[in-house]
C-alpha positions, 0 to 999 in steps of 0.5 A: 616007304617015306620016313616017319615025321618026328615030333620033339615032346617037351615036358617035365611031367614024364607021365604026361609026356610018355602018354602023349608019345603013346598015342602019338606012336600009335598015329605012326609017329616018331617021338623023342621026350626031353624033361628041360629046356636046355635039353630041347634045345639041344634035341633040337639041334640033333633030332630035327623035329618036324613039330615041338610039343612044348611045355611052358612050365620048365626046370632051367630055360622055361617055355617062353624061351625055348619057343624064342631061341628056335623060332630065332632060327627055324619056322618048324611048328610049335604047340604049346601046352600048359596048365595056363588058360588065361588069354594073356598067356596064349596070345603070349604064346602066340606072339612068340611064335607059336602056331597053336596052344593047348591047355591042360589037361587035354583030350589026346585025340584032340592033341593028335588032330591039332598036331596032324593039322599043323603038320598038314599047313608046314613041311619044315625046309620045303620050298614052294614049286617053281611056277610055270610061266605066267604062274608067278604070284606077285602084288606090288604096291609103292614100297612093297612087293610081296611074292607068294611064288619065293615067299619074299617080301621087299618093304622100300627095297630091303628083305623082311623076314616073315614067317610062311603064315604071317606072309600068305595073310599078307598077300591075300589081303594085299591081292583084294585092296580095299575088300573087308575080311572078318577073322573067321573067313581069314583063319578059313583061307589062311589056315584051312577049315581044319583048324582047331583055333580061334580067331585071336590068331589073326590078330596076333598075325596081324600084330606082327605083320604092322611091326614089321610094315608099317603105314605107308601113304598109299596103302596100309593094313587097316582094321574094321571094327567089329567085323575084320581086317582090309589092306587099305588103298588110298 
């Protein structure tokens, strides 16, 4: 029987965390519950979670900073919860690193959907398949070669770090120069019809890619208005 996927909760309301690890259990998960941001750091280490609930509102190091110190370190998913709802707090949250954000109070079947949706997208230290021949999925442009077959991407010769999501929106864009997507068919494509989230993802996604690779003379990631996103080929 394959092992149990482990989900970390972290949350100073042991109520809400106790209610969360019961309907979580039901689902046939293992759950560790930590109260602080310290301790989640340090429950990190050692219990190697799959996915981290965690809450932003902590004693000692709050949620913010717990999110910045794993994802320093690992891509394993975050949900973040919070009584927080305002836009400026989840894209926040998001740029962080963050893969989804709940506001509470919430429903726990949608908490359990959100939570078994992002596991279905990441499987923490997997690597992709090595491809047959003629397999491999590689776009290159002046400057730029992103490989979707080892996850890579070389900006003028030199690695860039990128989270698994940030480089699957950056190749599909790349591998269809010119061709405009709206937010909503990049959330379909990137993170499945599944998903429970809004199209604020792609944008935070797109954030983080132009900090790291900027305009070039030949190409660059363009906005649309009012409609979406192209990579742009001149």
């Amino acid at each position: 029987m394959a092992n149990k996927q482990k989900i970390l909760i972290v949350d100073d309301d042991a109520n809400i965390a106790e209610l969360i690890s019961l309907y979580l259990t039901k689902e046939c998960f293992d759950t560790m519950i930590v109260n602080d941001g310290e301790a989640a750091l340090s429950a990190f280490e050692t219990y190697e979670p799959n996915l981290i609930l965690l809450d932003l509102m902590l004693p000692g190091i709050d949620g913010y900073q717990v999110c910045r110190e794993v994802r320093s370190k690992s891509d394993t998913p975050i949900i973040m919860l919070s009584a927080k709802g305002e836009v400026f707090d989840k894209v926040l949250g998001l740029e962080l690193g963050a893969d989804d954000y709940m506001e509470k109070p919430f429903d726990s079947k949608e908490l359990v959907a959100r939570v078994k949706a992002v596991l279905r997208r990441f499987t923490p230290g997997k690597q992709p398949a090595t491809p047959a021949a003629g397999d491999s999925k590689c776009v290159e442009y002046p400057d730029l070669v992103i490989n979707l077959t080892n996850y890579s991407v070389l900006y003028y010769g030199n690695a860039v770090d990128m989270p698994p999501k940030e480089l699957e929106l950056l190749y599909f864009l790349a591998s269809s120069p010119n061709q405009v997507f709206t937010r909503e068919q990049l959330l379909d494509h990137i993170w499945g019809y599944e998903y429970i989230g809004d199209t604020r993802t792609v944008d935070v996604h797109i954030k983080r890619l132009r900090e790291k690779i900027k305009d070039h003379a030949a190409w660059r990631l363009s906005t649309v208005w009012g409609i979406g996103y192209k990579f742009e080929v001149k």
